[in-house]
C-alpha positions as CSV (number, residue, x, y, z in Angstrom):
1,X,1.1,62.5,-12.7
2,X,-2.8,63.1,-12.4
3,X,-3.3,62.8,-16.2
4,X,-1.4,59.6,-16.2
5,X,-3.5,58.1,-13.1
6,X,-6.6,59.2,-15.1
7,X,-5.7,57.8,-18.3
8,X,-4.4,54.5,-17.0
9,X,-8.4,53.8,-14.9
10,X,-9.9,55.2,-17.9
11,X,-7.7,52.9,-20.5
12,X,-8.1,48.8,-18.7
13,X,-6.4,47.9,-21.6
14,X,-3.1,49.8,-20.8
15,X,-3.5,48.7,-17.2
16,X,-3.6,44.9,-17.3
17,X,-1.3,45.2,-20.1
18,X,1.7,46.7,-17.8
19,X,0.3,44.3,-15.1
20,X,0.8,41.3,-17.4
21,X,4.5,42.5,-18.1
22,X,5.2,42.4,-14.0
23,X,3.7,38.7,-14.3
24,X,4.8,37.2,-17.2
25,X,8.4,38.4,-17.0
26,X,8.6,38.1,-13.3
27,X,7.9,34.3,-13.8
28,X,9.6,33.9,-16.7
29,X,12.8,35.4,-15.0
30,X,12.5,33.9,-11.8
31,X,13.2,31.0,-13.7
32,X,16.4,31.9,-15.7
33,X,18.0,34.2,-12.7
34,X,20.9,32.4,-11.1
35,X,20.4,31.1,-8.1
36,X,22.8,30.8,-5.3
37,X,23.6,30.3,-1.3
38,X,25.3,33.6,-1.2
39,X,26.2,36.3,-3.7
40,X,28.9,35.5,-5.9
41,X,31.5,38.4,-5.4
42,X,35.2,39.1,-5.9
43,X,37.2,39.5,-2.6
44,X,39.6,42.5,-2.4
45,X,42.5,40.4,-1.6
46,X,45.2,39.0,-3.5
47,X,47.4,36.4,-2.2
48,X,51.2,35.2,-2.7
49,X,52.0,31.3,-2.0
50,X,55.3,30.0,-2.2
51,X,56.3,26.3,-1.5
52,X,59.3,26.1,0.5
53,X,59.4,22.0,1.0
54,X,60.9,20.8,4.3
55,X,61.6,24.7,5.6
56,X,60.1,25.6,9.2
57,X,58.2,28.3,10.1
58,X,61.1,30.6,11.2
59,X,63.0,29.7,7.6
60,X,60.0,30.5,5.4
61,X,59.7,34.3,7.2
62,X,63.0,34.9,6.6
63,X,63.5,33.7,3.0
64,X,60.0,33.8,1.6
65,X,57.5,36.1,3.2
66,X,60.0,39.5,3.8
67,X,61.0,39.3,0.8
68,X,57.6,39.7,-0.6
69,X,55.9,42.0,1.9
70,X,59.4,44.4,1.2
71,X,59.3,44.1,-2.9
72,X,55.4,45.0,-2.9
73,X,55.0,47.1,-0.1
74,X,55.8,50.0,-2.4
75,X,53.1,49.4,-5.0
76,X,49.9,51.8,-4.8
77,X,46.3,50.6,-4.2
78,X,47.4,48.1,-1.7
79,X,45.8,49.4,1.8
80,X,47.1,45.8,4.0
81,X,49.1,43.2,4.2
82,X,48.5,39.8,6.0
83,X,51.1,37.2,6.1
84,X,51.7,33.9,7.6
85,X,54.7,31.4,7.6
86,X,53.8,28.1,8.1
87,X,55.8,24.8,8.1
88,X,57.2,24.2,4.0
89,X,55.0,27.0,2.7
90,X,54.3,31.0,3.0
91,X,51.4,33.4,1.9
92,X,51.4,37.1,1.9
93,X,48.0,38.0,1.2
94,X,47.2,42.4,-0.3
95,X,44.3,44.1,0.7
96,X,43.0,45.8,-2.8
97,X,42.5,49.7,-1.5
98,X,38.5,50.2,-2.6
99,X,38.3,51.8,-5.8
100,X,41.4,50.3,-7.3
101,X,41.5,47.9,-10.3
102,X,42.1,44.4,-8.8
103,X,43.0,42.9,-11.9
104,X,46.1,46.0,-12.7
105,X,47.0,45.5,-8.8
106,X,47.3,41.6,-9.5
107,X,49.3,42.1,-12.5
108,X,52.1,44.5,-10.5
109,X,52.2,42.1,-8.1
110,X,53.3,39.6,-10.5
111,X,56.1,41.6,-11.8
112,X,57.6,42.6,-8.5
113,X,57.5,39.1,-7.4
114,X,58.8,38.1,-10.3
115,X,62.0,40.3,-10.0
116,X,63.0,38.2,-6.5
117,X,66.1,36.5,-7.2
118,X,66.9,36.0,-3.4
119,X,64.4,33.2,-2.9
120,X,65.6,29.8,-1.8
121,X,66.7,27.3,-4.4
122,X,64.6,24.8,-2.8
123,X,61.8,27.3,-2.8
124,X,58.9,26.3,-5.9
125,X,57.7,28.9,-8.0
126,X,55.6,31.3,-6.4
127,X,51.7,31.9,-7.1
128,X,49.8,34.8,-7.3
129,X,46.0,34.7,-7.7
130,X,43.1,36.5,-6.3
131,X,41.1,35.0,-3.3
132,X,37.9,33.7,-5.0
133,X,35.4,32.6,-2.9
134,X,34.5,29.1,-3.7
135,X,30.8,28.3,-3.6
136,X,30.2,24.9,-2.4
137,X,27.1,23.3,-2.1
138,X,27.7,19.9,-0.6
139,X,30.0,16.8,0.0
140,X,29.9,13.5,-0.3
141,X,31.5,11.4,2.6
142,X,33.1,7.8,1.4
143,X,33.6,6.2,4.8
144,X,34.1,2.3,6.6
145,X,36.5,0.6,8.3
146,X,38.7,0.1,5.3
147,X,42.6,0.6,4.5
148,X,43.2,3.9,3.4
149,X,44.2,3.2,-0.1
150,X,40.5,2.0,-0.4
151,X,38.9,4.5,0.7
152,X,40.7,7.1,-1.3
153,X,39.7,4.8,-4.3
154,X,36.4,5.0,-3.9
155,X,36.2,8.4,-3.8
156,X,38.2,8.9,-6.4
157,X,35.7,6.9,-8.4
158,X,32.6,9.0,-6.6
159,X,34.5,12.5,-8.0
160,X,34.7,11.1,-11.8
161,X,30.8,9.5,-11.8
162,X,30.0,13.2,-10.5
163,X,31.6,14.8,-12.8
164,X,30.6,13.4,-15.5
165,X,27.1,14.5,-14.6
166,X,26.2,17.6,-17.1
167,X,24.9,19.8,-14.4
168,X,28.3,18.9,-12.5
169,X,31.5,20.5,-13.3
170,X,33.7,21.0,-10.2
171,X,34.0,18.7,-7.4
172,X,37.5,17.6,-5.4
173,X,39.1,15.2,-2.7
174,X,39.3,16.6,0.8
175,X,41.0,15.1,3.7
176,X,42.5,12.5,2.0
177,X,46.5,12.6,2.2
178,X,47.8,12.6,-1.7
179,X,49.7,9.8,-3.1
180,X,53.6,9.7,-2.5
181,X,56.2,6.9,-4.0
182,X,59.3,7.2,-1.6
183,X,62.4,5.4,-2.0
184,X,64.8,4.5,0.7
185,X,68.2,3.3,-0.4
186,X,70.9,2.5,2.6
187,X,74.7,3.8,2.6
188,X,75.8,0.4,2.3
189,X,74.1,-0.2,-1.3
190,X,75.3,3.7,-2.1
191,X,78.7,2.8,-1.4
192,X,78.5,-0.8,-3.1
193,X,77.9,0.7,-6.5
194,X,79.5,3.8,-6.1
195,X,76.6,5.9,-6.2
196,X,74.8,9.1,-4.4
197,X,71.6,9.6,-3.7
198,X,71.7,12.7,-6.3
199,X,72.9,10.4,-9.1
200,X,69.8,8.1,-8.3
201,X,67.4,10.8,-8.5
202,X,68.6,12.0,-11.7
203,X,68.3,8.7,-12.9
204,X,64.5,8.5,-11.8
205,X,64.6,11.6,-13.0
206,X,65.1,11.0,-16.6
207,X,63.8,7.5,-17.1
208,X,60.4,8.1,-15.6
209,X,59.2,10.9,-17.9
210,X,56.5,11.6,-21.3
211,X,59.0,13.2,-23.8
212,X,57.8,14.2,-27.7
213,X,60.5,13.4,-30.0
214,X,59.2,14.7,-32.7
215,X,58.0,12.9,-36.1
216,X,59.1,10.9,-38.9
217,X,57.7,11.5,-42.6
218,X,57.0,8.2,-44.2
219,X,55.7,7.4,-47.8
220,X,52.1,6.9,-45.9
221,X,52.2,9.3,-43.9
222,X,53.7,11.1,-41.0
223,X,53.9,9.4,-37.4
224,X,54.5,10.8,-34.5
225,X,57.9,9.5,-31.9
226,X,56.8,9.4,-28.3
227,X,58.7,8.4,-25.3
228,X,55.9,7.3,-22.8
229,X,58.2,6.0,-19.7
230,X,56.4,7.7,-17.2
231,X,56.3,5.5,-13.9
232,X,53.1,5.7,-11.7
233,X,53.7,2.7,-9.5
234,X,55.9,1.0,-7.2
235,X,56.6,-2.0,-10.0
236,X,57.1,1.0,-12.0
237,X,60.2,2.5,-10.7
238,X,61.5,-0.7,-9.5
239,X,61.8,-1.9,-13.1
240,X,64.2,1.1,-13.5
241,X,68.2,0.5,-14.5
242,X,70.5,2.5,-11.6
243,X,74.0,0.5,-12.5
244,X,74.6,-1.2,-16.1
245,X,77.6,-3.3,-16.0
246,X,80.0,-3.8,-19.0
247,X,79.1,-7.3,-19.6
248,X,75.6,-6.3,-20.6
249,X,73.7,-7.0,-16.6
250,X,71.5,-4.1,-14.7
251,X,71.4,-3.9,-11.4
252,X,67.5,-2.3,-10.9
253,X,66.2,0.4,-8.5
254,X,64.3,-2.8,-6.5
255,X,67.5,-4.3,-6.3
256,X,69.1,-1.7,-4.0
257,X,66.2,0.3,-2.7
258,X,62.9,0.1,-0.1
259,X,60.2,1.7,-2.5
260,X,57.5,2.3,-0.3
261,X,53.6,3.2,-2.7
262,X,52.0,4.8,-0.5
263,X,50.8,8.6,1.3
264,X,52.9,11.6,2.3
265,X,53.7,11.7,6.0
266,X,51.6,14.4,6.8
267,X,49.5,12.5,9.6
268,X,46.0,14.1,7.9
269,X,43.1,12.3,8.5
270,X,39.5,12.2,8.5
271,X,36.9,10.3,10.5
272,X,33.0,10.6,10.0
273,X,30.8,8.3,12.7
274,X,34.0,7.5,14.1
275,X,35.5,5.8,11.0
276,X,38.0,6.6,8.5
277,X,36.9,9.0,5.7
278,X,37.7,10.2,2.8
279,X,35.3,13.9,1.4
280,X,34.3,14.6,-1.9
281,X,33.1,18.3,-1.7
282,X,30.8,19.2,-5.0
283,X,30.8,23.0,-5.7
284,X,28.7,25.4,-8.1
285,X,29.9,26.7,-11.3
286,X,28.4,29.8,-13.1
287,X,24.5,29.5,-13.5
288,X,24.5,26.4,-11.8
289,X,21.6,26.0,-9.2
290,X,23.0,24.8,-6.0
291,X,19.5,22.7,-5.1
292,X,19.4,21.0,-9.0
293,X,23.0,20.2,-7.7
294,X,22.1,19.3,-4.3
295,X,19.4,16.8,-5.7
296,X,21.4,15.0,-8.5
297,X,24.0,14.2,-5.5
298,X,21.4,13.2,-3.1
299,X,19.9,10.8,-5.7
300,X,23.2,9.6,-7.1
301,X,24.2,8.5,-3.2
302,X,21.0,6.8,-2.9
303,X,21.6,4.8,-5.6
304,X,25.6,4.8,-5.1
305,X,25.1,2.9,-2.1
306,X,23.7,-0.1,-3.4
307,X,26.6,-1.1,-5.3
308,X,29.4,0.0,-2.3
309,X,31.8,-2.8,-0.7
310,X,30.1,-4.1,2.5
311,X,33.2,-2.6,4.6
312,X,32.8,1.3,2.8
313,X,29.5,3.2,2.9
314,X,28.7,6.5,1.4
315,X,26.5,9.6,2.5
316,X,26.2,13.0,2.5
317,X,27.5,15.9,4.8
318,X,26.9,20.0,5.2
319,X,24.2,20.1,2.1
320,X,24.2,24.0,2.2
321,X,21.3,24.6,-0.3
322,X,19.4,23.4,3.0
323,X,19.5,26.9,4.3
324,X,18.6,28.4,0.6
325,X,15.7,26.1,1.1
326,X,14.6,26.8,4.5
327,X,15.1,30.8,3.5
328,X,12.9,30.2,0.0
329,X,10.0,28.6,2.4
330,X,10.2,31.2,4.8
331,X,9.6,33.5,2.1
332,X,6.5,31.6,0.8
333,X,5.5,31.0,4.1
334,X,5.4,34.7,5.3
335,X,4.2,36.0,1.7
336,X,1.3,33.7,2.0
337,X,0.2,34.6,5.1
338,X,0.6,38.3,4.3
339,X,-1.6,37.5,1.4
340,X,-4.4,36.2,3.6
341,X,-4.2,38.6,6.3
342,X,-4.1,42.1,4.4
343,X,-7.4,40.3,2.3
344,X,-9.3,39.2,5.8
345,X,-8.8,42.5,7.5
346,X,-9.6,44.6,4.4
347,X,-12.5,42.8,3.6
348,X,-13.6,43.3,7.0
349,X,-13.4,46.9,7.1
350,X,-13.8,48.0,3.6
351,X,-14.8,46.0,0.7
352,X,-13.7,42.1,-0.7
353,X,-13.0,43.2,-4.4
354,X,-10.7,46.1,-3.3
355,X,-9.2,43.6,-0.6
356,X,-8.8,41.4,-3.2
357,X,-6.7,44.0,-5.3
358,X,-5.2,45.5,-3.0
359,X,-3.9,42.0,-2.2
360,X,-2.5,41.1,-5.3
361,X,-0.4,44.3,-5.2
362,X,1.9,41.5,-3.2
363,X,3.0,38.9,-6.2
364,X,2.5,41.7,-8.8
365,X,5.2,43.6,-7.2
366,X,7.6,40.8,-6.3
367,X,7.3,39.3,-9.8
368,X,8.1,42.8,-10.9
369,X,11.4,42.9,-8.9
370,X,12.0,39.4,-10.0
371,X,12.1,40.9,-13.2
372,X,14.4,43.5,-12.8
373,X,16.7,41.5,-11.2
374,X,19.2,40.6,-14.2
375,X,19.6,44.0,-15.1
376,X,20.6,44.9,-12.0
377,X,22.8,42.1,-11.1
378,X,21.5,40.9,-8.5
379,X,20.8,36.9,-7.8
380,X,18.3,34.8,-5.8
381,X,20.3,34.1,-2.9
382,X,20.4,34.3,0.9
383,X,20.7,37.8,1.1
384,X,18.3,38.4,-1.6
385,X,15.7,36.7,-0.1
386,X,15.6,38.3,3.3
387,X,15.4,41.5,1.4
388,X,12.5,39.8,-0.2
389,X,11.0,39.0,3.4
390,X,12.1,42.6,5.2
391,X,10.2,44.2,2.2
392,X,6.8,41.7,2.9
393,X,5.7,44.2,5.7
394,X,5.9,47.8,3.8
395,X,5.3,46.5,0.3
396,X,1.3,47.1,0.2
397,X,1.3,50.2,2.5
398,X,0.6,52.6,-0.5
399,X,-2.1,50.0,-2.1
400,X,-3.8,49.9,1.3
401,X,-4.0,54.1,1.0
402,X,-4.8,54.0,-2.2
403,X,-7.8,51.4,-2.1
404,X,-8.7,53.0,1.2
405,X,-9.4,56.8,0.0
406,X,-10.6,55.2,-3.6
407,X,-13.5,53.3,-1.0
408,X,-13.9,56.6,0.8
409,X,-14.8,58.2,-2.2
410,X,-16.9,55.6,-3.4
411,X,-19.0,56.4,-0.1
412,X,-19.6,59.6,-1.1
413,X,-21.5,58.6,-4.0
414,X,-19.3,58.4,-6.9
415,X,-19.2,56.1,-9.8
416,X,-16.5,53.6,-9.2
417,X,-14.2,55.2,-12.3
418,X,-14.9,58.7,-10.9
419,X,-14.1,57.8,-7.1
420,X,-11.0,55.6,-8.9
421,X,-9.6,58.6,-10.5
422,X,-10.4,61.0,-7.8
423,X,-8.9,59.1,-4.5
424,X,-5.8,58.1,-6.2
425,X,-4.9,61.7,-7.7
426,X,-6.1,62.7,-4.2
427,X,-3.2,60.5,-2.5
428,X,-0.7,60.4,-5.1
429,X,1.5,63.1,-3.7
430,X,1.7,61.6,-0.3
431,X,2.3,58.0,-1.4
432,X,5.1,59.0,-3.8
433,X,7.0,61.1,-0.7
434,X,6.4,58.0,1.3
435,X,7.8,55.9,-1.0
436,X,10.7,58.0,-1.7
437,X,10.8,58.1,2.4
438,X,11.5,54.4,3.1
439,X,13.6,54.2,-1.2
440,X,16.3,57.6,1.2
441,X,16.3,55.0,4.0
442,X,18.3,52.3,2.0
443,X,20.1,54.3,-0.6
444,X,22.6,54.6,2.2
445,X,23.5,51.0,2.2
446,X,24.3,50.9,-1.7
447,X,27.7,52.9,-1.1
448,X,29.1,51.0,1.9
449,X,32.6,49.8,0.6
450,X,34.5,46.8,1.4
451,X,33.9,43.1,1.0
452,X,31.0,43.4,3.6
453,X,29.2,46.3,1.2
454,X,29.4,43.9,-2.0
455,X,26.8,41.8,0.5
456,X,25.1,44.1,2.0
457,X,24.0,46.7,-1.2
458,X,21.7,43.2,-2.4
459,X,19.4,44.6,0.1
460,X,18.5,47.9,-0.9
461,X,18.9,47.0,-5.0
462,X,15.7,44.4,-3.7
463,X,14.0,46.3,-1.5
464,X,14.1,49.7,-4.0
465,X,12.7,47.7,-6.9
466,X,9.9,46.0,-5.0
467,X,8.9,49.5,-3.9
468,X,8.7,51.1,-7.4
469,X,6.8,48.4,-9.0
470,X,4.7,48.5,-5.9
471,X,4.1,52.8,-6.4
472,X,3.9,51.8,-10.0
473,X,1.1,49.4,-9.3
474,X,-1.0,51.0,-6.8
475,X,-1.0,54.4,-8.8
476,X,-1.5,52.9,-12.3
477,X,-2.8,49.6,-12.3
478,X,-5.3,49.3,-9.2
479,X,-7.2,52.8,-9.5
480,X,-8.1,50.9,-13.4
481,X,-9.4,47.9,-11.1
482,X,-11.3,49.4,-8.9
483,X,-13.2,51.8,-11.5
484,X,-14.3,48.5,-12.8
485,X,-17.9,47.9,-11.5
486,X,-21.7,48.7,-11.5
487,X,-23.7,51.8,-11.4
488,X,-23.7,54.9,-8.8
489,X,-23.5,53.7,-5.0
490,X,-23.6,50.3,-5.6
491,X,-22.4,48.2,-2.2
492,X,-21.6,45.1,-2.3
493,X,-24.1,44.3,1.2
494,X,-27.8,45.4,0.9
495,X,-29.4,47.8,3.2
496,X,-31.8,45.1,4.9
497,X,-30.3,43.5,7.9
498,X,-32.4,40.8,7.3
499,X,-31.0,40.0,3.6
500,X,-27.3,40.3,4.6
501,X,-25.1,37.2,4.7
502,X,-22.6,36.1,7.6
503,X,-20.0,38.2,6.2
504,X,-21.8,41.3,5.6
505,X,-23.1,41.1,8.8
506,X,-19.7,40.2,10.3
507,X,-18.2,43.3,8.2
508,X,-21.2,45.8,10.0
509,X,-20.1,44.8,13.2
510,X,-16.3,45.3,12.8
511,X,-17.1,48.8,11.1
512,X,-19.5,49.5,14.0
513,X,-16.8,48.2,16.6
514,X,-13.8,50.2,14.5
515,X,-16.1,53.3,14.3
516,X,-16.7,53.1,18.3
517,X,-12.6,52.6,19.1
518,X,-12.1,56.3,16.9
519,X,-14.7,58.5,18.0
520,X,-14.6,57.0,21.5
521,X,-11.5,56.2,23.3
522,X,-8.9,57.6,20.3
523,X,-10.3,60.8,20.2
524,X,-10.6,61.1,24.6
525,X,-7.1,60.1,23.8
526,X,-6.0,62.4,21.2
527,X,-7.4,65.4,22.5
528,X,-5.7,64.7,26.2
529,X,-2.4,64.6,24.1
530,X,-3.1,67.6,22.4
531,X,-4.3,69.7,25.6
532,X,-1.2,69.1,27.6
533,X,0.6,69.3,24.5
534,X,4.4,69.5,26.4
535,X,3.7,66.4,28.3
536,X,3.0,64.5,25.4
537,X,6.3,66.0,24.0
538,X,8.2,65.2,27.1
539,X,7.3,62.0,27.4
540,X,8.2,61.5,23.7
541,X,11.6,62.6,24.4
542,X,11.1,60.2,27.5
543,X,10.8,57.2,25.3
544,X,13.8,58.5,23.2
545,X,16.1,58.8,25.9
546,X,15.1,55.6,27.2
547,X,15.5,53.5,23.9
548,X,19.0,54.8,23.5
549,X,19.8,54.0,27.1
550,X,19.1,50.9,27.1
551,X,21.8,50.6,23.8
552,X,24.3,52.4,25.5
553,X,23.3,50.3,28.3
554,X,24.1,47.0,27.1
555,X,20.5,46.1,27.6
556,X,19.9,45.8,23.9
557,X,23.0,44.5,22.2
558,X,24.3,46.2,19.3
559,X,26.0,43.9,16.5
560,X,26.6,44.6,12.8
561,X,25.2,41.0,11.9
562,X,22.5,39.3,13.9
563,X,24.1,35.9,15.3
564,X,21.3,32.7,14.0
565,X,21.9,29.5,15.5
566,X,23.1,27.2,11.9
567,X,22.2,23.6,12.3
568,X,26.0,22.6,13.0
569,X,28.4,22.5,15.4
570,X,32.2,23.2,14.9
571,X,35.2,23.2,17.3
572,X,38.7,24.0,15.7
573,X,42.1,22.9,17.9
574,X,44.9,25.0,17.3
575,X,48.3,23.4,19.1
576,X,51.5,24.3,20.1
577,X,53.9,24.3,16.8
578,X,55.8,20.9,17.4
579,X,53.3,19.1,18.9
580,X,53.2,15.3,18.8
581,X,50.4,13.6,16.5
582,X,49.2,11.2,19.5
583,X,49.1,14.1,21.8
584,X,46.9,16.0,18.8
585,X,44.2,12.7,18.8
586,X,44.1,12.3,22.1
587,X,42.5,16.2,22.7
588,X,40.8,15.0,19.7
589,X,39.2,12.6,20.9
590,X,38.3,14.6,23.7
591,X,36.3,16.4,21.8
592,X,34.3,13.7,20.1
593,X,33.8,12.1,23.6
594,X,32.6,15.0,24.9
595,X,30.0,15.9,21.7
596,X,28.7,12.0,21.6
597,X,27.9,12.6,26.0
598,X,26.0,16.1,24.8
599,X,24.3,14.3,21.8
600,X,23.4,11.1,24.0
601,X,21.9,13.5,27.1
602,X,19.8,15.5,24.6
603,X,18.5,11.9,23.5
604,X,17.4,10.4,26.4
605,X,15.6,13.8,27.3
606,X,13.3,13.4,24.7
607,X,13.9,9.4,23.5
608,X,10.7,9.7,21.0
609,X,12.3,11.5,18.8
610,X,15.1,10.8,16.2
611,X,18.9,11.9,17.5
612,X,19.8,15.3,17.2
613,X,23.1,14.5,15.5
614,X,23.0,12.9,11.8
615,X,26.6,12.5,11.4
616,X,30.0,13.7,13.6
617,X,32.9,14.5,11.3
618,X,36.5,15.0,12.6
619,X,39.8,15.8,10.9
620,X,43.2,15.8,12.4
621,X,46.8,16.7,11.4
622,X,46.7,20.2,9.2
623,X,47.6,23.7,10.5
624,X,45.3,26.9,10.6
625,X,47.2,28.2,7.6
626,X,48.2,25.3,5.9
627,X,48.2,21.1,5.6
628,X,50.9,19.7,8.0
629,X,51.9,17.6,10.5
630,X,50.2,17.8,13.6
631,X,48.8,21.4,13.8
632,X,45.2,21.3,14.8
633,X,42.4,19.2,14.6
634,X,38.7,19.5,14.1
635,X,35.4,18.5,14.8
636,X,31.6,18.9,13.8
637,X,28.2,17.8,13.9
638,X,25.1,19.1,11.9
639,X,22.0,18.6,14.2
C-alpha cells in the first residue's frame, strides 16, 4: 500500500484521473439511478382471494378460507398463515419462509388450490398472487356538490387525460362505488308470462354479449362475422326481447321490469372539504421518478381546473414525493453546511489549500457512491438518503488525519511531495483499521432477514461505499494534492506580524488559543486521569452502568424505528359487524367535527398565518379487510 500512496502523489495525472471517474460518473449516474419514496421490494407474502357474493362472514370461513388454510398447510417453505373472512369475500394470505423461492412457493399454491372441488358453486374463481407493494405517489381529488354519477365522470375523464401522459402509466378510481345495472321484475309480471327470474337472466344472459362467429371467404376478400350485442346501459337492456308471441309481437325487458343504472349498494363514499368525492390515485411504474410524476400532475390540475363545471372542482391530496423532497433538501442542506464547517475550522487551525481538499473529500466521495449504486442495486430513496445523511458526519474523518499528519510533516520542513508521501504512508495503517472499524459496524445489518431487512440492508450497502471511496480518496488522491506546491517550508502566512492579513492573524490566534487548551488544562487533565488511574476506570464503568440504566429504566426509550411526526393525520373506525350505515356517519361525523374544532383552535392561536389543514378527506362504508356495507369509516387531514 505505501508504494501505491507514493506512486499516486508522485503521478497527478493518475490522481485527478480516478478523481474525475468519482465525478463524472457520480453525476452522470445520479441522473439515470431510479428514484423512488421507498425501496421497491417484493413482500414474502402470498395471498389467496376468493369471491363468495352475498355469503356472510361466518359462511365464507366455513366454505372458503378452511378449505384453503387445510389444502396448503402441508406445503414446505410456508412459515405463517393469516386469514380473514369478510362479508362476500375471503383471503388466506402465506408467509414465504426466508430463503425459499417465492415464485416455486406461488406456483404450489396454485395447484393445491386448484385441486378444491368443495368450494361453493356461488363461489368465483379463486386468485392467487403475491403481495406487491404498490408505490403511489399522489392523487387527484374530483370533488363539488354534484350527483354522484357526475362526479365519477369526471374522474373518469381525469384517469384517461393522465394516462395518456408518457411519463404516466398507472393510475385508478378510489372511493367511488362501481357501476351496477339492476333489474327488479315483480311476481305478478313472472307469473303473467310464465316466467322465472332464472329464465330472464339467461335471457340477458345471451342477448347482451360480443360473440366471434367466425368468417366468410368472399371473391374480394375474407370478412370477418361479429355479434356485437353487448348492453352497457339502462336503454340497453330494456330494448331486450323476454316473451315473443306467435303472432310475431315482443314483450321487452322494460315492459315487465324496474331497471335501475345506477351503483352497487355498498353505501361507500367519499367526502373531501366536506363534499362528495370521487380519488384518482397516480402510482409509479419502473424507472419512473415519483417528483417528474408529482409535477406533471400538479401542473395538469392547475390547468384542469380552468375548464371544470362550476359545481365540481379538482385538487390534489397526499403528494408523497413531498417527503422525498423534504429528505433530498435535508441532505443538501446538511452536506452544505458540512462543507463550510470542516473548511472554516481547518483553515483555522491548519492551512486553507489542505482545508480546501480535505473538504472536497465530501462530493468526491458521495458522487462515488452515487456511482456504484446501480451495481449494487440500490436506489435514491428515503432510506437511501438518510444513509446518505448518517454517513455526512464520519465521511471526512480519515481526510482530516490524513491532511492533518501530511501538514505536520510539512512543519518539519519537508517539501510538500515529500511530507505528502511521508504523512499518508505514516497513517495509512490506522485509517484503513478505522475504516474497516465503522465498514464491521454495518456489515451486521446486510444479513437481517425478513421484509424489514430488504429495507434496512440500503443502509449499510450506502454507508460501506461512501466509506471506501472516501479511504480511496484520502489515501490516493489527496496526498497527490497536497504535494502540489512551492519550494521547502513555504507557509502560506509570512513571518512578520505586521505583513499578515485578518485571516492569518485570526489563524495565529486560534493556533495560539488551541496550543494553550493542550499543554494547559488537557494535559493537568490527562495526567490526573492517568495518576489515579482506577478512578478514571471506575468512573468509566460509572457512565456505563448508568447509560444502560437509564435503557432498562425506561428513561431512554428503546424502539426498532424512531417514531417522526408525518404531516397528516389519520383516524380509522372499525364497527360492530352489522352495524347500521347512519349509525357509521353519525361517529363519522364525529370525527370530522371534532378535527375542524382542533384545526379552528390552532388557527385562532396564531390567526397570521395560513390554516394548518389544506384539505380533510373522509370515507365511509368499507371494512378493514374488504369494501362493504357499513364496516368502518375514515378520516384525514394533511397539515
Amino acid at each position: 500500500m505505501n508504494n501505491w500512496i507514493g506512486w499516486m502523489a508522485k503521478n497527478h495525472v493518475a490522481a485527478n484521473l480516478l478523481m474525475m471517474i468519482f465525478i463524472v460518473g457520480g453525476l452522470f449516474m445520479g441522473f439515470q439511478v431510479k428514484q423512488e419514496v421507498f425501496p421497491e421490494i417484493e413482500l414474502d407474502w402470498i395471498s389467496t382471494t376468493v369471491v363468495y357474493p352475498g355469503a356472510s362472514p361466518d359462511e365464507v370461513e366455513e366454505g372458503i378460507i378452511l378449505q384453503v388454510e387445510e389444502a396448503i398447510s402441508s406445503i414446505d417453505g410456508i412459515d405463517e398463515i393469516k386469514s380473514v373472512a369478510a362479508e362476500g369475500a375471503g383471503t388466506v394470505n402465506a408467509k414465504v419462509r426466508s430463503g425459499e423461492d417465492a415464485d416455486l412457493i406461488l406456483q404450489d399454491i396454485k395447484n393445491e388450490v386448484d385441486r378444491i372441488t368443495t368450494f361453493p358453486g356461488e363461489a368465483e374463481k379463486p386468485i392467487v398472487a403475491k403481495i406487491v407493494n404498490r408505490r403511489e405517489v399522489i392523487s387527484v381529488v374530483v370533488y363539488g356538490n354534484a350527483p354522484e354519477r357526475s362526479l365519477r365522470e369526471q374522474a373518469e375523464a381525469v384517469r384517461d387525460e393522465l394516462l395518456a401522459m408518457p411519463q404516466i402509466t398507472q393510475a385508478e378510481l378510489s372511493g367511488v362505488r362501481p357501476y351496477e345495472i339492476s333489474i327488479e321484475i315483480s311476481e305478478s309480471n313472472l307469473r303473467r308470462y310464465n316466467l322465472t327470474l332464472t329464465r330472464v337472466a339467461q335471457i340477458i344472459r345471451q342477448t347482451s354479449l360480443d360473440l366471434p362467429a367466425g368468417s366468410l371467404k368472399t371473391e374480394s376478400g375474407e370478412i370477418l362475422v361479429r355479434t356485437k350485442e353487448k348492453r352497457y346501459t339502462e336503454q340497453g337492456y330494456g330494448e331486450i326481447p323476454v316473451v315473443v308471441n306467435q303472432d310475431g309481437t315482443e314483450v321487452l325487458l322494460k315492459d315487465i321490469a324496474v331497471i335501475n343504472d345506477g351503483f352497487e349498494e355498498t353505501d361507500e363514499f367519499g367526502r373531501f372539504d366536506d363534499q362528495p368525492a370521487a380519488m384518482v390515485k397516480v402510482f409509479r411504474v419502473g424507472d419512473q421518478k415519483p417528483t417528474v410524476i408529482s409535477d406533471l400532475v400538479y401542473k395538469y390540475v392547475q390547468e384542469k381546473s380552468a375548464t371544470m363545471p362550476e359545481s365540481v372542482k379538482i385538487s390534489t391530496w397526499y403528494d408523497t414525493s413531498e417527503i422525498f423532497r423534504s429528505r433530498m433538501n435535508l441532505l443538501i442542506k446538511n452536506a452544505c453546511f458540512g462543507l463550510v464547517m470542516v473548511f472554516l475550522v481547518l483553515s483555522l487551525f491548519l492551512q486553507m489549500r489542505l482545508a480546501l481538499w480535505v473538504m472536497l473529500g465530501i462530493p468526491i466521495s458521495f458522487l462515488g457512491a452515487l456511482f456504484l449504486m446501480p451495481a449494487t442495486g440500490v436506489s435514491i430513496n428515503m432510506i437511501s438518503l438518510f444513509a446518505f445523511i448518517m454517513a455526512l458526519g464520519i465521511v471526512v474523518d480519515d481526510a482530516i488525519v490524513v491532511g492533518e499528519n501530511v501538514y505536520e510533516h510539512r512543519q518539519q520542513g519537508k517539501s510538500h511531495l515529500q511530507a505528502a508521501i511521508d504523512g499518508a504512508r505514516e497513517v495509512g495503517v490506522p485509517v484503513v483499521f478505522s475504516i474497516l472499524t465503522s465498514v464491521a459496524a454495518f456489515v451486521p445489518l446486510i444479513y437481517v432477514t425478513g421484509t424489514m431487512g430488504k429495507f434496512i440492508k440500503v443502509i449499510p450497502i450506502v454507508v460501506i461505499s461512501i466509506l471506501v471511496i472516501s479511504l480511496v480518496e484520502s489515501l490516493f488522491v489527496l496526498p497527490a494534492h497536497l504535494s502540489l506546491g512551492g519550494g521547502k517550508g513555504e507557509e502560506e502566512c509570512p513571518e512578520d506580524q505586521e505583513q499578515k492579513g485578518i485571516f492569518c492573524r485570526m489563524r495565529h490566534k486560534f493556533a495560539i488559543f488551541l496550543d494553550w487548551l493542550i499543554n494547559v488544562h488537557y494535559r493537568d487533565f490527562l495526567n490526573l486521569c492517568i495518576r489515579y488511574r482506577y478512578v478514571t476506570f471506575a468512573v468509566a464503568i460509572g457512565l456505563l452502568l448508568l447509560a444502560i440504566g437509564t435503557v432498562k429504566g425506561g428513561i431512554v426509550k428503546f424502539r426498532f424505528m424512531p417514531l417522526v411526526e408525518g404531516d397528516r393525520i389519520t383516524v380509522n373506525i372499525e364497527m360492530p359487524r352489522g352495524t347500521l350505515v347512519a349509525e357509521t356517519a353519525k361517529v363519522q361525523e364525529i370525527l370530522l367535527e371534532k378535527a375542524r374544532e382542533t384545526v379552528a383552535y390552532f388557527d385562532k392561536i396564531d390567526p397570521s398565518e395560513r390554516s394548518i389543514m389544506r384539505h380533510l378527506y373522509s370515507v365511509s362504508g368499507g371494512t378493514v379487510a374488504r369494501g362493504g356495507p357499513a364496516g368502518g369509516g375514515s378520516a384525514s387531514a394533511p397539515h
